[in-house]
C-alpha positions as CSV (number, residue, x, y, z in Angstrom):
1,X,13.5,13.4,-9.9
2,X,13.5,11.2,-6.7
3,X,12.1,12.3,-3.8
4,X,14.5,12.2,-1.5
5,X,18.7,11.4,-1.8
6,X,20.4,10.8,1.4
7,X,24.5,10.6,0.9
8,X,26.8,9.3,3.7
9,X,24.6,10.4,6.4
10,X,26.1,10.0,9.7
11,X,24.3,10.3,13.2
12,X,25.0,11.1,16.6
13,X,23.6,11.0,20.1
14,X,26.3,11.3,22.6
15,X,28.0,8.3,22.1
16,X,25.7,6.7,20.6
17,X,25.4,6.0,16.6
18,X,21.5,6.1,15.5
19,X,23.1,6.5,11.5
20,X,26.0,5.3,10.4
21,X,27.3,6.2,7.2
22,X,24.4,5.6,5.1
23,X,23.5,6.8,1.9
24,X,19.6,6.1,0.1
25,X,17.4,7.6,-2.5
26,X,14.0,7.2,-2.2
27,X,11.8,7.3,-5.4
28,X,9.3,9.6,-6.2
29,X,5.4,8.7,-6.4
30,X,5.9,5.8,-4.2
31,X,5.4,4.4,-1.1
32,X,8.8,3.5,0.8
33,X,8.9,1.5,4.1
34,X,11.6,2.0,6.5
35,X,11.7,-1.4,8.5
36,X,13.3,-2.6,11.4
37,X,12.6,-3.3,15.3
38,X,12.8,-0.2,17.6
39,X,16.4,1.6,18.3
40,X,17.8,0.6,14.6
41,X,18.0,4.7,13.2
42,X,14.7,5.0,11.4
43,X,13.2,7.6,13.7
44,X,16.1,9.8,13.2
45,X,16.1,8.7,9.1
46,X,12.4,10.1,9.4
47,X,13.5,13.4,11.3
48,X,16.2,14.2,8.6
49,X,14.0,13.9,5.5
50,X,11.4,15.9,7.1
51,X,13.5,18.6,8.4
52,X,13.1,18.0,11.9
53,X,16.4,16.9,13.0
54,X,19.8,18.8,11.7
55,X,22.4,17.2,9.7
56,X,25.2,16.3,11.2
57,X,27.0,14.6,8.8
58,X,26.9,13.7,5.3
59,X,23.9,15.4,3.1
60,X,20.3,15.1,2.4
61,X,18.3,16.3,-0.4
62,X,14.7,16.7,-1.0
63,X,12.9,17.5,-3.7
64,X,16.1,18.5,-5.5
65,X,17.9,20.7,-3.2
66,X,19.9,20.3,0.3
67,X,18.0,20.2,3.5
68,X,21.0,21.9,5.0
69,X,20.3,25.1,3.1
70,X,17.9,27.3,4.9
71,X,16.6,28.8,1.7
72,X,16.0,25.8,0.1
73,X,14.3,24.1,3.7
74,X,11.8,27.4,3.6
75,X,10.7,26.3,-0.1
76,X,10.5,23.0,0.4
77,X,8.7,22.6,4.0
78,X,5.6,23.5,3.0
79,X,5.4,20.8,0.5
80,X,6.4,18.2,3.0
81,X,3.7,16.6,6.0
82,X,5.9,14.9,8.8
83,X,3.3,13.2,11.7
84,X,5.5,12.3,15.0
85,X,5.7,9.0,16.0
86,X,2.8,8.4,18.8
87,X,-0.4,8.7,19.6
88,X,-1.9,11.9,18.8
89,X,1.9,13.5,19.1
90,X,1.0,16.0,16.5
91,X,-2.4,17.0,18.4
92,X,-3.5,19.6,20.7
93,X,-5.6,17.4,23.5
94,X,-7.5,20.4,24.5
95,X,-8.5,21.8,20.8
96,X,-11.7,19.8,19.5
97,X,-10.7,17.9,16.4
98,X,-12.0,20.4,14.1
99,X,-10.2,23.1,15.8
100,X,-6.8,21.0,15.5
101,X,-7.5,21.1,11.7
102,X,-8.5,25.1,11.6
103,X,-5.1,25.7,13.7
104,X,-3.0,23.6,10.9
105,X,-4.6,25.2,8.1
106,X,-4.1,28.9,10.0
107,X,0.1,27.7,10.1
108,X,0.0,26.9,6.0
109,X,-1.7,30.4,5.3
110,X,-4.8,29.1,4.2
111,X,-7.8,31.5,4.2
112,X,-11.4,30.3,5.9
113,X,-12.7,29.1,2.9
114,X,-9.7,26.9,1.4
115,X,-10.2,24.9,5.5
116,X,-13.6,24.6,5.6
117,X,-13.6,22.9,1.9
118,X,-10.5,20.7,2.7
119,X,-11.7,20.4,6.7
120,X,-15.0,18.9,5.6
121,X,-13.1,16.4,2.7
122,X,-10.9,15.2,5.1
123,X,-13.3,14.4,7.9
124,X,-15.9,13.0,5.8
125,X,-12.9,10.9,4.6
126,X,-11.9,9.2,7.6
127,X,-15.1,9.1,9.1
128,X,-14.5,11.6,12.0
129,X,-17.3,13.9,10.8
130,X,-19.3,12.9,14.0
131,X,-16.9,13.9,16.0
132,X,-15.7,17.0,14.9
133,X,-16.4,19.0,18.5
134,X,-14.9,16.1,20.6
135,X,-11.5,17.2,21.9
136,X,-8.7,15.5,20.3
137,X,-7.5,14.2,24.1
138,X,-10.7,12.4,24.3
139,X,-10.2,10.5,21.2
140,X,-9.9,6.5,21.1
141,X,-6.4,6.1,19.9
142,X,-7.0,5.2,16.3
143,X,-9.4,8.3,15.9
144,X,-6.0,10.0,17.2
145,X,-3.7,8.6,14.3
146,X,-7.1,9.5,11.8
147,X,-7.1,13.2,13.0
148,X,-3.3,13.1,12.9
149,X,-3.0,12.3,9.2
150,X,-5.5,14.7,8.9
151,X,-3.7,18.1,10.5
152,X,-0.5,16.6,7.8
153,X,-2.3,16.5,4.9
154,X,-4.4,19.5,5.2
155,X,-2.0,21.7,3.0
156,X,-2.0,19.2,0.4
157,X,1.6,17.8,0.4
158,X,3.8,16.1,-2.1
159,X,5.7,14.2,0.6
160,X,4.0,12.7,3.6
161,X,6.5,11.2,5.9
162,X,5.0,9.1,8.7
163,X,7.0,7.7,11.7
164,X,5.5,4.6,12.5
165,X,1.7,5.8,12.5
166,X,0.1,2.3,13.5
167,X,1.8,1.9,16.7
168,X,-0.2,1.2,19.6
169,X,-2.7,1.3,17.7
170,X,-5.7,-1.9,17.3
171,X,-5.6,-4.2,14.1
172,X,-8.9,-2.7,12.7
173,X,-7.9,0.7,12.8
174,X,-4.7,0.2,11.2
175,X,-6.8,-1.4,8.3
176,X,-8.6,1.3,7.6
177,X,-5.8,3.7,8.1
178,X,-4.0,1.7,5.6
179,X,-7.0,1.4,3.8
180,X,-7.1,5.7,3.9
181,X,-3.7,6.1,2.7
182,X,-4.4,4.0,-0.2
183,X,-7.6,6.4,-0.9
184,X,-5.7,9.1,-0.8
185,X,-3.0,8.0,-2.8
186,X,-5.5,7.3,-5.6
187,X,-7.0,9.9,-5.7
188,X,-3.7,12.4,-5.3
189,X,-1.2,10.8,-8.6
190,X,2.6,11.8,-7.5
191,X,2.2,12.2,-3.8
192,X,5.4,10.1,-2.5
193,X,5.3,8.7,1.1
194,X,7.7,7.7,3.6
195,X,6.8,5.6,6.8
196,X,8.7,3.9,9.1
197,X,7.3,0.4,10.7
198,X,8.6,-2.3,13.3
199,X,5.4,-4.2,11.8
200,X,6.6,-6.6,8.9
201,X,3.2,-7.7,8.0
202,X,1.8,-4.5,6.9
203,X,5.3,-3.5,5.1
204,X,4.1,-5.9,2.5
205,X,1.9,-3.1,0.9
206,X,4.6,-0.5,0.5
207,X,5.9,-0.4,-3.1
208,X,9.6,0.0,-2.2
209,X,11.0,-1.2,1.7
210,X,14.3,0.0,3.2
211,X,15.3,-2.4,5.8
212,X,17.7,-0.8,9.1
213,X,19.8,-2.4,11.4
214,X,22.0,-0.8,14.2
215,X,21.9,2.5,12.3
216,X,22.9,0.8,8.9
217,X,21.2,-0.6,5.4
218,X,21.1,-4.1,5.6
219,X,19.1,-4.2,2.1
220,X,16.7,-2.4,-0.5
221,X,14.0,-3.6,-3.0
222,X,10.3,-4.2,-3.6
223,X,8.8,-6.8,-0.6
224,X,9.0,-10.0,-3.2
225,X,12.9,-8.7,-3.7
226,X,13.3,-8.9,0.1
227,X,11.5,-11.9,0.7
228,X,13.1,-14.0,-2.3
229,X,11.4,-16.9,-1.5
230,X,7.4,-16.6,-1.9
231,X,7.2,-19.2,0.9
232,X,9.1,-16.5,3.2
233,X,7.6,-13.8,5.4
234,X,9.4,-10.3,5.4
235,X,9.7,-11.1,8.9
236,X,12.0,-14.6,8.2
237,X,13.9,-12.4,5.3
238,X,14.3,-9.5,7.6
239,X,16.3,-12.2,10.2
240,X,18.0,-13.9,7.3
241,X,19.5,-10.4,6.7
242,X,21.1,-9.8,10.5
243,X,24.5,-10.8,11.5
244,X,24.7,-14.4,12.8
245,X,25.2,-13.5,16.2
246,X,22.1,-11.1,16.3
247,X,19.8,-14.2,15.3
248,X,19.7,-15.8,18.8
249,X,16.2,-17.8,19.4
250,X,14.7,-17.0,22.6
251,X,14.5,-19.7,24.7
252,X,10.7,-20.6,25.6
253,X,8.6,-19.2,28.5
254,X,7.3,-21.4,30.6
255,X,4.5,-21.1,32.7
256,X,3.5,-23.0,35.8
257,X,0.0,-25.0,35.2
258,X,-2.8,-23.0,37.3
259,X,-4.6,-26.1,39.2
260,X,-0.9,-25.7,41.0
261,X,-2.4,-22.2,42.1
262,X,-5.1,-22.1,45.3
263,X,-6.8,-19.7,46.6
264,X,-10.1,-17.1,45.7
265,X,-9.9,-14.5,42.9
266,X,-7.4,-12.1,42.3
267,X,-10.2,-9.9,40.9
268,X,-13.8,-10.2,40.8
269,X,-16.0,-7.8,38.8
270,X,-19.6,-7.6,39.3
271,X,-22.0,-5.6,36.8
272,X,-19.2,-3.2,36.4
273,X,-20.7,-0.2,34.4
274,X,-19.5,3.0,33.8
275,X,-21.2,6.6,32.3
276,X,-19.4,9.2,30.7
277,X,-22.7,11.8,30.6
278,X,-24.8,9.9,27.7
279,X,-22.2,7.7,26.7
280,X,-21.6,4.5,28.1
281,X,-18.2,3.2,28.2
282,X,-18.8,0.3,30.1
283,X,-22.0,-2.3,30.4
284,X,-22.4,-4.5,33.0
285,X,-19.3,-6.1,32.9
286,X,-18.9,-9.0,34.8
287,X,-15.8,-11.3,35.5
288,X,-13.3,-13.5,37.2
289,X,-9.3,-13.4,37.3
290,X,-8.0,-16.6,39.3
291,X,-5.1,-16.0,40.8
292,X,-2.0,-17.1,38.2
293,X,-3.8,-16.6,35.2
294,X,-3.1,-14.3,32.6
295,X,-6.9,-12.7,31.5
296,X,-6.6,-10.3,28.4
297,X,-8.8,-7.7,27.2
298,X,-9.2,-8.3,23.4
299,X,-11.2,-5.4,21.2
300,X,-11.0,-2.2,18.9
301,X,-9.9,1.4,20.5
302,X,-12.6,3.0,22.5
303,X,-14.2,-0.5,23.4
304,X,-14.0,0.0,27.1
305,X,-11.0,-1.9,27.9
306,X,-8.7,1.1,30.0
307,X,-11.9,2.0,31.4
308,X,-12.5,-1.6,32.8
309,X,-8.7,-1.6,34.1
310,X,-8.9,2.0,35.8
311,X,-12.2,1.0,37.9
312,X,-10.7,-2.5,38.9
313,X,-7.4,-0.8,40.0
314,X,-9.5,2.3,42.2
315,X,-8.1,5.2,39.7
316,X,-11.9,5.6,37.7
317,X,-15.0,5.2,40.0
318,X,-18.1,2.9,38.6
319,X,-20.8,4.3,38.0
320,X,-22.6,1.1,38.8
321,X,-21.1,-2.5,40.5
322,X,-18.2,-3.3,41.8
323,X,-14.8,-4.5,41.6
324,X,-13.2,-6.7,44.2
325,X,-9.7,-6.9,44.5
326,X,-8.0,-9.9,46.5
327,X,-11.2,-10.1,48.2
328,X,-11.7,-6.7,49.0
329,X,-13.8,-4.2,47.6
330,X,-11.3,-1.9,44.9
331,X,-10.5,1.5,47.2
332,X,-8.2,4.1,45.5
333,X,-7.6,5.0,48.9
334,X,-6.3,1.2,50.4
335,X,-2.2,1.8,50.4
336,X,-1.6,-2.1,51.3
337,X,-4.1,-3.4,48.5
338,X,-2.7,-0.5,45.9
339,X,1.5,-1.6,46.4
340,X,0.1,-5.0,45.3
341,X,-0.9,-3.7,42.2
342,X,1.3,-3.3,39.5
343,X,-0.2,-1.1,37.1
344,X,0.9,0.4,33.7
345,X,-1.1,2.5,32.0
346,X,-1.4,3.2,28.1
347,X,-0.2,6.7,28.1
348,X,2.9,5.7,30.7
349,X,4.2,9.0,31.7
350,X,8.3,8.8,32.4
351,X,10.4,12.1,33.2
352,X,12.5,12.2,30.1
353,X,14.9,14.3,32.1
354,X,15.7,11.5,34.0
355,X,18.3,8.4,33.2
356,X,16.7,5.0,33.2
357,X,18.9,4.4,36.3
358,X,17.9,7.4,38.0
């Protein structure tokens, strides 16, 4: 039996058409890939499968039987895990992580003793043991993903659908969430997955890759069917496969040379530090940012890079040093130094009632 069978599936939003027409089966006891940049359908693919979203058009089956039958969804929910595309979506911030779990297990009917055995399995098994009291808001964002997976396996599922799990999310971490999966896979024979990615390079690992464009199947196949070529990334195959007018090159970015640029710092950070009770987020940091350059921050989640960029822009207080911002010392208060500052932050809050325009 495959896993899932999804026939001339058709998908609306207003106007707009997220599926159009397609029809897949996805085999069991594998690991499928839905690929493709963001906006091509594979959110709303995901949401199907898992129950999520309602059919519109067209039918899809699961484990045998139609997701459009209520009798049959009741059955077969409990045998599916969906985790939400981003970070910590599927978390309650103010429940410690050990709580989340307890409150997951409580939904699937399991009694105290079934959670605290598959609880302590589970954290052992992506190392978030430590940290089984620390609220699931205060989490780095690939302990988030970690406790995520966590809450969708803890009833033991046959399919675990994941919509795009890696996002945002630093190139360590995903390793060893990766790294997890595989774990569990191994030691869980059958389990079919589902996961949808916009990141070609770690699609190579997936056993069978779907590949989306403007709500359509442009191909199917195992990574070296899609490539073709070994000399060609999934990335190159995945362009190969788009209509000739959707293969535009960019043209290059070019960036004025900085001895052209005069003038003191933009910023200047002097033994910034900064405490969080015992824990210390932030060292003695201590830096320049010339005016015209671009200065990144390069390191794992929970490193003390949004912490750095909250005290230089006034939002976080240091709890020792100082940042200077065009020459002035940082002041959450200073109006004409703050609408100087452009400043996006990791968790960007827009009002989803709201148009883009508006």
């Amino acid at each position: 039996m495959n896993a899932a069978e999804i026939t001339n599936v058709t998908h609306r939003y207003a106007k707009t058409i997220a599926l159009d027409d397609v029809t897949l089966t996805l085999p069991a006891g594998k690991m499928v890939g839905i690929i493709g940049p963001d906006g091509v359908g594979k959110s709303t693919l995901i949401g199907l499968l898992s129950g999520a979203v309602q059919i519109q058009t067209g039918d899809v089956q699961v484990f045998g039987g139609s997701m459009r039958e209520g009798s049959h969804r009741r059955v077969v929910c409990p045998r599916v895990a969906y985790m939400p595309q981003g970070l910590g979506k599927n978390l309650y911030a103010e429940l410690s992580v050990e709580e989340n779990l307890h409150f997951f297990g409580r939904l699937f009917g399991q009694s105290k003793r079934e959670r605290d055995q598959r609880i302590g399995r589970l954290l052992v098994a992506t190392g978030l043991a430590p940290f089984r009291g620390r609220p699931a808001g205060k989490l780095s964002g690939g302990m988030k993903q970690k406790l995520g997976l966590c809450c969708a396996l803890i009833h033991d599922p046959d399919l675990l659908i994941l919509d795009e799990p890696t996002t945002g999310v630093d190139p360590l971490s995903r390793e060893q969430f990766w790294t997890l999966i595989d774990e569990i896979r191994s030691q869980r024979a059958g389990m079919s997955v589902c996961v949808s990615t916009a990141y070609m390079e770690e699609a190579e690992r997936f056993d069978w890759l779907v590949a989306m464009n403007a709500g359509r199947i442009l191909d199917e196949g195992t990574p070296a069917d899609l490539r073709g070529d070994e000399s060609t990334t999934l990335e190159e195959a995945y362009i190969r496969m788009l209509p000739e007018n959707e293969r535009g090159e960019a043209e290059p970015l070019r960036i004025p040379p900085l001895d052209s640029v005069s003038g003191p710092p933009a910023i200047v950070a002097e033994g910034l530090t900064r405490r969080f009770g015992n824990f210390t987020a932030v060292d003695h940091a201590s830096f320049e940012i010339t005016r015209g350059e671009i200065f990144g921050f390069l390191g794992s989640n929970g490193c003390g890079k949004t912490t750095t960029m909250k005290m230089l822009t006034g939002l976080l207080p240091a709890t020792e040093g100082q940042a200077k911002l065009f020459g002035k010392v940082v002041d959450a208060h200073d109006l004409q130094t703050r609408k100087r500052v452009g400043y996006m932050s990791q968790s960007f809050s827009l009002y989803e009632e709201l148009t883009v325009r508006q």
